[in-house]
N, C-alpha and C positions, 0 to 999 in steps of 0.2 A: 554705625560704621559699615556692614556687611550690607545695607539700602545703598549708601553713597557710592561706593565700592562695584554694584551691581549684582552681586553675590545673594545677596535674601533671596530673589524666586530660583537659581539654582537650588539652593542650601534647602527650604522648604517643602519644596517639589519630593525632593526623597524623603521627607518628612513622615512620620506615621502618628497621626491622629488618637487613632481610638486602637491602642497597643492591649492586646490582654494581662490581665495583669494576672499572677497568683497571689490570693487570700489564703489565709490558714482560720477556717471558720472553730466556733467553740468546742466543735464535737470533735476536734482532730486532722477534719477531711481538709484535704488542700482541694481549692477547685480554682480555673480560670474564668475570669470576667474582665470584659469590659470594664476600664476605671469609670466612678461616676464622672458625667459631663461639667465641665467649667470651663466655660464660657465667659471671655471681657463684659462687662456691661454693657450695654445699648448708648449711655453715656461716657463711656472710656472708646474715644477713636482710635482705632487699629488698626494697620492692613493686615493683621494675623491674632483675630481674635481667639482663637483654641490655641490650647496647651500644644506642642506636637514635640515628638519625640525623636532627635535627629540625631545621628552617629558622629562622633568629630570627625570618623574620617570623609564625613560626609562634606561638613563644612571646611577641613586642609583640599579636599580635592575641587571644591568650588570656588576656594580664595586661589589656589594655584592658575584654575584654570582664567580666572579674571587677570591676574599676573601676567600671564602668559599672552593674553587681548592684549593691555596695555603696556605691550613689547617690553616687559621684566622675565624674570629667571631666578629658581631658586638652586642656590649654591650650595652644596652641602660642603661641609672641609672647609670651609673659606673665612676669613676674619672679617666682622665689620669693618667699612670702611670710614662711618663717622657715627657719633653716639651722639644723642641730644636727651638731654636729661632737663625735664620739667623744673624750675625754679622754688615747688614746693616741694622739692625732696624727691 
C-alpha cells in the first residue's frame, strides 16, 4: 500500500538501519551494539532488503504529505462521510 500510494521512499529515507541496540550481557554490564545484520535473501526479491527502524510519526507524516499531492486533507473533528466494510467481516 505505502509503494502504490508513493510514500515507501519518503517513509524509508528517514529510516535507520543499523539502530544500536542495548544488550544486558551475563556479567550484569549493559553495553550498546549494533543489532546483528539480517539481511532478505539473495532469492527473496525486495526493494528494502534490511530490517529498518522507522518512527510512525515518520510514516503519518509521509502518508499526509502524499494526501496532500493527491489534493485530499485530513479533518480532524469530522465524521465519515461513507464506510465500506469488507464482505468477510
Amino acid at each position: 500500500m505505502l509503494d502504490d500510494l508513493g510514500a515507501a521512499p519518503l517513509i524509508t529515507a528517514g529510516g535507520v538501519i543499523d539502530l544500536p541496540t542495548r544488550f544486558h550481557e551475563p556479567s550484569g554490564a549493559v553495553v550498546d551494539m549494533p543489532i546483528p545484520p539480517v539481511r532478505a535473501g539473495e532469492n527473496f526479491a525486495t526493494p528494502y532488503p534490511d530490517p529498518t527502524w522507522i518512527g510512525r510519526f515518520d510514516v503519518e507524516a509521509a502518508l499526509r504529505h502524499r494526501l496532500e499531492v493527491l489534493g485530499g486533507a485530513v479533518e480532524y473533528g469530522s465524521a465519515p462521510s461513507t464506510r465500506n466494510r469488507a464482505r468477510t467481516g
